[in-house]
N, C-alpha and C positions, 0 to 999 in steps of 0.2 A: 282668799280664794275668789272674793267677787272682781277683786279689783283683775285677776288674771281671765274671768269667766266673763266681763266687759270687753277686755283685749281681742279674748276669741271671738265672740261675735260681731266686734264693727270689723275684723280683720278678713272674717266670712264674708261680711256686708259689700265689705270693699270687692271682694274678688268673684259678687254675685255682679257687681256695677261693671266689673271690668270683661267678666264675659257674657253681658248683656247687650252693651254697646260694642259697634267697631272703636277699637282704638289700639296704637302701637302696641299696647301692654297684651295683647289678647293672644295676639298668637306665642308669645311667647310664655304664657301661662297655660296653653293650651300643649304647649312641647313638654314643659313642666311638670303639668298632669299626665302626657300620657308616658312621661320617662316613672313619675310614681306609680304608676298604674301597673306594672309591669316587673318582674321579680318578687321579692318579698315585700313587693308596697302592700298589694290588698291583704294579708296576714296581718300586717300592721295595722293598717285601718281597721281591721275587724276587729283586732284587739283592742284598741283606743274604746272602737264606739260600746265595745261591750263594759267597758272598765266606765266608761261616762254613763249607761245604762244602768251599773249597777249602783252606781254614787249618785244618779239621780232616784232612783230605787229610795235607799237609804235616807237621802235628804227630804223624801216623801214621807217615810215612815217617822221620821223624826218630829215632821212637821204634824203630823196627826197625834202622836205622843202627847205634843205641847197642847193642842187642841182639847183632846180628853183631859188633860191634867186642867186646863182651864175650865172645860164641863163641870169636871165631878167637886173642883173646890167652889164654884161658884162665884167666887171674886176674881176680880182683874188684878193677876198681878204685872208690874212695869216689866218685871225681868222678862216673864213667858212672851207678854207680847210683842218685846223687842227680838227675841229668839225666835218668836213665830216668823214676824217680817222678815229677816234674814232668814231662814229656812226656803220662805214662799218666793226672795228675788235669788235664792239659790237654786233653786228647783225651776223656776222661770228660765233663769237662764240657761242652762243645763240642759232644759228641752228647747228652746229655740237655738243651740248652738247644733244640737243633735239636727233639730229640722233644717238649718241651713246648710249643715253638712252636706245632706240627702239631697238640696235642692242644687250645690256645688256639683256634685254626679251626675244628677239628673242633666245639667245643665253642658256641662265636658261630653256625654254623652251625646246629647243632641247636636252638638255643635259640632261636635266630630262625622257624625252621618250625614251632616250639610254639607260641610266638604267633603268627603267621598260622593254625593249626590250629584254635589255642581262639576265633579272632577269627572265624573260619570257623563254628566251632559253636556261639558263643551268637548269631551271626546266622541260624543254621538253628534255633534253639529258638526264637527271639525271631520269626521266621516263623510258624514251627507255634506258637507261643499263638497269633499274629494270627489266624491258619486257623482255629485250634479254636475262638475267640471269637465266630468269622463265623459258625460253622457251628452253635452252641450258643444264640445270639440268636435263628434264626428258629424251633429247638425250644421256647424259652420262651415266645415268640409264642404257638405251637399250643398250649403248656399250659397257658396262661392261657385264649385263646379256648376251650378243650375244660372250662376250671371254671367261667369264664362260662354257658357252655350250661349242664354241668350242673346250677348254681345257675338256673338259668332252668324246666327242668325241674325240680327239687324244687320250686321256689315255684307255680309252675303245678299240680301235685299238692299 
């Protein structure tokens, strides 16, 4: 189980790096998530992370069992605290696979309101030139008709 509960955390790691930085891989992890995100995705997740809460549960309880049984006999035995170690980088892991998770959502979420933000504000730039173009065409009007005249007037003089 470690050797699987290693895989999930650099494969988190990997996909915390990839929507960290720009790079080709992002947005289409970003499509990825939000196609999972949608139908029976979040039912799933919730299952998952509840089933990983409650085996890191267990693998906590387990690991304080061995604890006490090492208390109460007094001696070290090789077996408990090789079982302890494994208990405690099962339980490590377990919780930081759980916290990358969290930090994977965290992270799709924010990333996703930046684009809606920036889609928001080059359509509010991309407005105000329209605006400013409407409103600077009938100035040029006037300034033309206002050198008209005055060419009208100097030739007339």
């Amino acid at each position: 189980m470690i050797n699987l509960l290693f895989t999930v955390v650099f494969t988190e790691m990997t996909m915390i790096l990839i929507l960290l930085f720009r790079n080709p891989l992002r947005k289409l992890v970003i499509l990825g998530m939000n196609q999972l995100k949608q139908g029976k995705g979040p039912l799933v997740a919730k299952t998952v992370a509840t089933t990983l809460i409650v085996v890191f549960t267990s693998v906590l309880h387990n690991a304080l069992q061995i604890r006490k049984r090492l208390l109460d006999t007094g001696a070290v035995n090789s077996t408990d605290e090789i079982l302890m170690a494994d208990r405690v980088l099962e339980a490590t892991l377990l919780g930081f696979s759980l916290f990358l998770a969290l930090m994977i959502d965290r992270l799709h979420y924010y990333i996703k309101d930046l684009f809606l933000v920036r889609n928001d504000l080059e359509e509010v730039k991309r407005l105000n030139q329209l605006d400013y173009k409407d409103k600077r065409i009938p100035t040029e009007r006037e300034e033309v008709k206002q050198l008209e005249s005055d060419s009208r007037t100097r030739k007339s003089n």
